[in-house]
Structure formats: C-alpha cells, structure tokens
C-alpha positions in Angstrom: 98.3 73.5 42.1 101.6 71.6 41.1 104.4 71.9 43.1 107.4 72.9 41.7 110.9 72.3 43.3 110.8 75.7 44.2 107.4 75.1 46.0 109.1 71.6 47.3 111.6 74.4 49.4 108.8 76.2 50.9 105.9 73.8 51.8 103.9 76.3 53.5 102.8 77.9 50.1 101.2 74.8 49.3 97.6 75.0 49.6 95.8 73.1 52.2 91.7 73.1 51.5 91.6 73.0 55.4 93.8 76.3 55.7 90.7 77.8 55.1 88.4 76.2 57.6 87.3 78.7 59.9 87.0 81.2 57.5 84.8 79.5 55.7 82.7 78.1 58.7 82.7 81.9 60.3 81.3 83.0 56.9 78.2 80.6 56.9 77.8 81.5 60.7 77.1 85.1 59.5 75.1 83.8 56.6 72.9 82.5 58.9 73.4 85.2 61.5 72.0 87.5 58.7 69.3 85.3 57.7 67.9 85.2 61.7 67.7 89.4 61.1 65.7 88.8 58.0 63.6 86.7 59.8 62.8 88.5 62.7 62.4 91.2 60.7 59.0 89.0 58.8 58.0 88.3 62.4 57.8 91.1 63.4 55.8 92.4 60.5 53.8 89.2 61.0 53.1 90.1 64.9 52.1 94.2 63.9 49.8 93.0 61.4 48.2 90.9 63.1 48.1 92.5 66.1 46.3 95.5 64.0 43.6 92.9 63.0 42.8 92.0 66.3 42.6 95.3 68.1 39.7 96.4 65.2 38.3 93.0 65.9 38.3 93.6 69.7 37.0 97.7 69.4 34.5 97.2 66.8 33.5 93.5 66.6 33.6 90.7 64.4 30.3 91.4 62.4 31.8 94.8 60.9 34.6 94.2 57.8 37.8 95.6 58.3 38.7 97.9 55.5 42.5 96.4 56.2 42.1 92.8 56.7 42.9 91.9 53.4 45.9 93.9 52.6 47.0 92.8 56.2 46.3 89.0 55.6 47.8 89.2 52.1 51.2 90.7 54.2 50.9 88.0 56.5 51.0 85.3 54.3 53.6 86.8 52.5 55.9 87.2 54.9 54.8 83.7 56.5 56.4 82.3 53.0 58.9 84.5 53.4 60.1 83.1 56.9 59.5 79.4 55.8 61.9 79.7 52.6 64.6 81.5 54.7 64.2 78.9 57.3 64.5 76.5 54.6 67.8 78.3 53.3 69.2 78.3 57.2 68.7 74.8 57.6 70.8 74.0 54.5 73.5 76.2 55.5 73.9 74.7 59.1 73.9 71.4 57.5 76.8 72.8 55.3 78.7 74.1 58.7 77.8 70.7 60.1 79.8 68.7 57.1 82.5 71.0 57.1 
C-alpha cells in the first residue's frame, strides 16, 4: 500500500501484517481443531471394524473365513492412510502456528 499524505494524517489505516495475528493463528487452530474430528472420526471407524473382526474371530474361530474381513481390512487400511495424511497435514499447520 502507499501511503498518501492523506494516509500520513491517519496512521491507523496503514496496514500492519501483524494486525492480523490472531486471526490468522485462531484460524489454523480451528484448521487443526477440524482436522482432530476428521481424525477421530477414521479411528473410530478403524476401532468398529476391527473390533467386528475380532468378535467373529472369537465366536466362530480362526479356521472359518469371514465373509467380511476383506471389505473390513480394505476400510481399515483406508482409513489408516487416511489418518496418517491428515496427521501429516496437522503437523504442517502447527508448524505454520509455530512460525507465526
């Protein structure tokens, strides 16, 4: 922005790329606060799943194939990647809060 003499009379309309601070920071806290949801949200269908797979395990044995394992283990996995790329994504915006 250039400053005029008009702007030269009132300084406080002058931008300042720290006016904006904690509105920025507040906004990648709630990125991240909305990430976490997403992410328990994978765990939990992480936790269902696999707890599914081990209560036919535990009723009917090992020897006899689970007509659901693989769709299960498939949603797992999924949703193990899933976790690790929005962990990934957290960690870079904390390290953006943490320059800031």
């Amino acid at each position: 922005m250039v400053c005029t003499s008009r702007d030269q009379q009132r300084p406080y309309l002058i931008y300042s790329p720290v006016a904006n601070l904690p509105a920025e920071i507040a906004h990648l806290l709630e990125e991240i606060q909305a990430k976490d949801r997403v992410l328990q949200e994978c765990r939990s269908v992480i936790n269902t799943r696999d707890n599914s797979i081990q209560k036919w395990m535990k009723v009917n044995g090992a020897s006899q194939l689970n007509p659901k394992e693989e769709p299960y283990s498939r949603t797992i996995l999924a949703n193990f990647d899933k976790a690790q790329t929005i962990q990934e994504e957290k960690v870079g915006l904390s390290a953006k809060v943490g320059v800031l």
